[in-house]
Every structure is written in C-alpha cells, then in structure tokens.
C-alpha positions as CSV (number, residue, x, y, z in Angstrom):
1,X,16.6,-9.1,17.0
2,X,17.5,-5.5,17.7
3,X,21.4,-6.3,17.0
4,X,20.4,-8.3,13.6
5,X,18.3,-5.0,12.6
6,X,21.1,-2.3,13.8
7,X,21.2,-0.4,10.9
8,X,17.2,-0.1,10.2
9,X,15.3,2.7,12.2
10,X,12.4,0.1,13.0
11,X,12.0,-3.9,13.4
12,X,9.9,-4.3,10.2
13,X,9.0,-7.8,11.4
14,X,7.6,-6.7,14.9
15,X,5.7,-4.3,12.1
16,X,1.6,-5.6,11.2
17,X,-0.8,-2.9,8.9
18,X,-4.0,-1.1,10.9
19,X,-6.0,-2.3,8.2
20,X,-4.9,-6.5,8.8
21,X,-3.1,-6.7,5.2
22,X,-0.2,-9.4,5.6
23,X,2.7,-7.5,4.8
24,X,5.5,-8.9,3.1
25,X,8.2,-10.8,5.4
26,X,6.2,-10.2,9.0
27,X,5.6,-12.7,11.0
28,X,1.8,-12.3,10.1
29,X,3.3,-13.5,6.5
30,X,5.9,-16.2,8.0
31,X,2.6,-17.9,9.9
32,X,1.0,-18.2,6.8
33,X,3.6,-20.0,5.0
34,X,3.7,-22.3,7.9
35,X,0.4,-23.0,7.9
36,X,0.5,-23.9,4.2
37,X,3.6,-26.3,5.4
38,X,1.6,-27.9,7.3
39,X,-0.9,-28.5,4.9
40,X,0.7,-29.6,2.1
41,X,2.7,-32.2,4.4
42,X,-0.8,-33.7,5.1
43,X,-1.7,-33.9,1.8
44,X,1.9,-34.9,0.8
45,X,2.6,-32.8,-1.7
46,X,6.6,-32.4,-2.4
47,X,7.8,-29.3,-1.2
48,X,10.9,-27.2,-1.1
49,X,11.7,-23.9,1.1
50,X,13.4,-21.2,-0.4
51,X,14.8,-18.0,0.6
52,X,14.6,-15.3,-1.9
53,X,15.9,-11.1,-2.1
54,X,13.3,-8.7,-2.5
55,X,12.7,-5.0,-2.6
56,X,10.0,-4.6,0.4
57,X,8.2,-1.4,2.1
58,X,6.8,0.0,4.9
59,X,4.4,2.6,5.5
60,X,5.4,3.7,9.0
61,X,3.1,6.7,9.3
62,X,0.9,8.6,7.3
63,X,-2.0,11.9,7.4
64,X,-4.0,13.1,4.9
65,X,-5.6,16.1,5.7
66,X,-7.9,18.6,3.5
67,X,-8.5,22.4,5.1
68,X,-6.6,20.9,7.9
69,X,-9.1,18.5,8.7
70,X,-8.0,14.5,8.8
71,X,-9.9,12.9,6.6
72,X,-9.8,8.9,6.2
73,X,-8.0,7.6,3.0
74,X,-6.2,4.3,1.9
75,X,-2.6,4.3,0.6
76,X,-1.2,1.6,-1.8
77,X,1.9,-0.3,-1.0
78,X,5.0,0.6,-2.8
79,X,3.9,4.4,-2.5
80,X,7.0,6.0,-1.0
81,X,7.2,9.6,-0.1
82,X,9.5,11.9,-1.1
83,X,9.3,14.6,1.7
84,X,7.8,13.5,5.1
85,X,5.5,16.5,4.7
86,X,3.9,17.9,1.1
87,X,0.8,20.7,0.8
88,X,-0.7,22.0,-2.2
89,X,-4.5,23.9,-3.2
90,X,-6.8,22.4,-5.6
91,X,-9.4,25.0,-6.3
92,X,-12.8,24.2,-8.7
93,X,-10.7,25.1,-11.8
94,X,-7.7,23.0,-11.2
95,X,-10.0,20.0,-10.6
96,X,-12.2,20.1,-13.9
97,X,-9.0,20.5,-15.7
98,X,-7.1,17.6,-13.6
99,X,-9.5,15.4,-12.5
100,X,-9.4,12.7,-15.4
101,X,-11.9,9.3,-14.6
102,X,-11.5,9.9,-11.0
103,X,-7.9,10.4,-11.3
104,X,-5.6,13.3,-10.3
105,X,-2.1,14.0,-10.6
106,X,-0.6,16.5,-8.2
107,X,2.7,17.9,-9.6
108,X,4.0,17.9,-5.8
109,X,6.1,14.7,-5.2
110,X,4.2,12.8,-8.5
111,X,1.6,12.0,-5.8
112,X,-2.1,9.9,-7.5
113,X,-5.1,10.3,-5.6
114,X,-8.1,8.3,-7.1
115,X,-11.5,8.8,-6.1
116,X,-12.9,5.5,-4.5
117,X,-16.0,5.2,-7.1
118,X,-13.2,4.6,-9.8
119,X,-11.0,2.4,-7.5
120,X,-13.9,0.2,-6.6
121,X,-15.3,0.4,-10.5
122,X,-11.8,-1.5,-11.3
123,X,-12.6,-4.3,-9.1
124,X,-16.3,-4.5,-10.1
125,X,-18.2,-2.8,-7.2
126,X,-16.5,-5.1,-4.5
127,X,-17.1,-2.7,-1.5
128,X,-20.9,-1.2,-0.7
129,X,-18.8,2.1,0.1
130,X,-15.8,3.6,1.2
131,X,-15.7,2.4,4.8
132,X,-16.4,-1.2,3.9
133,X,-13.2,-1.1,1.6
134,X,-11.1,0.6,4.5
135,X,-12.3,-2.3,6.7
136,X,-11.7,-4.8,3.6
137,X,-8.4,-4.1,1.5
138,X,-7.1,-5.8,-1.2
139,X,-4.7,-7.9,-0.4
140,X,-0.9,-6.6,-0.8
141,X,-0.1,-8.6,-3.7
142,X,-3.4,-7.4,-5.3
143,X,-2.8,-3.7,-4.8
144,X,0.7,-4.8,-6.2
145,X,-0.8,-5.9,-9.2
146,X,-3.1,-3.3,-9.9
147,X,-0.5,-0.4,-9.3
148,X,1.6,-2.4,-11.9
149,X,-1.2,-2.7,-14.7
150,X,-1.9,0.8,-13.9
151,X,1.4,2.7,-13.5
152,X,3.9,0.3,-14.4
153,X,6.2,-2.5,-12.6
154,X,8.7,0.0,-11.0
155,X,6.3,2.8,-10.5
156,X,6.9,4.1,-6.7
157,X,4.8,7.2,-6.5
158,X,2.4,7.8,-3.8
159,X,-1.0,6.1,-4.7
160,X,-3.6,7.8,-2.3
161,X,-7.5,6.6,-2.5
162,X,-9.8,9.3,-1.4
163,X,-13.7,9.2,-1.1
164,X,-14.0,11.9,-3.2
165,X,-11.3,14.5,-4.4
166,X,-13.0,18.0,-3.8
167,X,-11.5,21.5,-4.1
168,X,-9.7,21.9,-1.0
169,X,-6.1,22.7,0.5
170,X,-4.5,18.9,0.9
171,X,-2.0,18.1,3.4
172,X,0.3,15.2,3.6
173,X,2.4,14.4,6.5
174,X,3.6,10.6,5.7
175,X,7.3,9.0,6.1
176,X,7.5,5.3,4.3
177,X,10.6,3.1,3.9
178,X,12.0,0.9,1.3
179,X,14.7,-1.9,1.6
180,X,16.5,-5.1,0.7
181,X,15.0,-8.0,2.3
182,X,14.9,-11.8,2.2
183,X,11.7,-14.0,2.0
184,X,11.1,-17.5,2.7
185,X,8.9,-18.6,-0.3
186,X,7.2,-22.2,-0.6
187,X,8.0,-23.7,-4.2
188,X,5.8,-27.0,-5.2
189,X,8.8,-29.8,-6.5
C-alpha cells in the first residue's frame, strides 16, 4: 500500500475522522458499500459497480485556539487551509460590525466561523447543545451540501463552527489536503 501511495505524504485510506464521520474512499466508506452489496443481492436487486474520479480531502490536523487557550470547534469538510498556521484579534467593535446572523468573515485566509446557535438553527434544533453536535455530526455528504447551498459548489474556504464567537485573539494551527481520487460507487441497473 505504501508503494501504491508513494507520492502522498499519508495513507488516506488507513485515515478514519475523531468524530466517526465516514470519510470519502476509507475503508470505513468501502465497508459500507459492501454491506449495501450484500443487501441488495438478498433482495435481488440489479446492480452494477462503478469506479468513479473525484476531488477528496483530508483534515489531517487542526487547533483552534482563542487567548491561547484550545477551545473545542467543528470544521467542515472541503475547508482547506491556506497557511498551516493563521492569527488575527477580534476586539468588541470588529464583532458588532462583522458578526452578521452568527456569521463572521475573517479577512485572514477567507476563513467562516459560525456560531453553533445559527449552525444548529439551519438544521432545526437537531443537537440539545454544542457538545451533543461534536459527538453527532452531520454526515460528510450533508456538511457537503450545506457548504454548497451556503457558499457555493466550489467554495473551499475554511468553515469553522464555534460555540460562540467572542472578542478574543484566535489562533489557527491546521494543515488539510486535497487530491484526485477514485471511488467505487454502487449504481441500481
């Protein structure tokens, strides 16, 4: 596997998210599709596999820290950092100017933070609070979609969800990856 991966810095398949989302192309994501093979061959429904090219991702580290204190935040897949480290102030006046529906904008590397009550507002009060959706995510394909409805279909910038965006000196120390890759998909005949 290491010879077949040569010219990627990591094994993205060996790869599995601290939060349990199935990430595209890991084995987490290859079980499922076999399980679903399995399935439909019981009920005997026609089936064909296909392979298919796609543009995937991996968050391989990240920090967020506010008056150099870590605090605990959720990143979106598809946000890919420009610089492996990025710092900036908010102070009380930059916020009420900024801070738009639980929104902010940071100039510095087009990063979004969103304040969870907004996040969780667009999904109709899903979680009871923040830790409940760190222990829950969406899925990958639903933070997929909403970053699309949101920001557009090729819209890469960093999406970082916050319990609450307060005036403070932010930190972020994160280093993602994006790629070519090929997917097995399961397509009904």
């Amino acid at each position: 596997l290491k010879k077949q991966k040569q010219d990627k810095n990591f094994i993205d398949e060996l790869m599995s998210s601290v939060n349990k989302q199935i990430l595209p192309a890991s084995i987490e994501a290859r079980i499922a599709l076999y399980k679903k093979v399995v399935l439909w061959e019981k009920k005997g429904i026609k089936f064909e596999i296909l392979r298919e090219k796609f543009l995937n991702y991996r968050l391989l580290s990240a920090l967020i820290k506010l008056d150099k204190k870590p605090v605990k935040s959720h990143i979106l897949f598809y946000s890919h950092f420009k610089n492996a480290y990025t710092r900036f102030s908010l102070n009380e006046e930059s916020l009420k100017q900024n801070l738009k529906e639980g929104f902010y904008r940071s100039t510095k590397d087009e990063m979004v933070f969103v304040e969870f009550w907004r996040f969780n507002t667009f999904f109709k009060n899903k979680w009871k609070n923040f830790e409940d959706f760190l222990k829950r995510p969406l899925s990958v394909q639903a933070e997929i979609k909403w970053r699309n409805k949101l920001f557009g279909t090729y819209n890469l910038s960093p999406i970082i969800i916050l319990e609450n965006i307060l005036p403070s000196r932010y930190e972020v120390i994160a280093k993602s990856e994006i790629y070519h890759d090929n997917q097995e998909v399961l397509v009904e005949i």
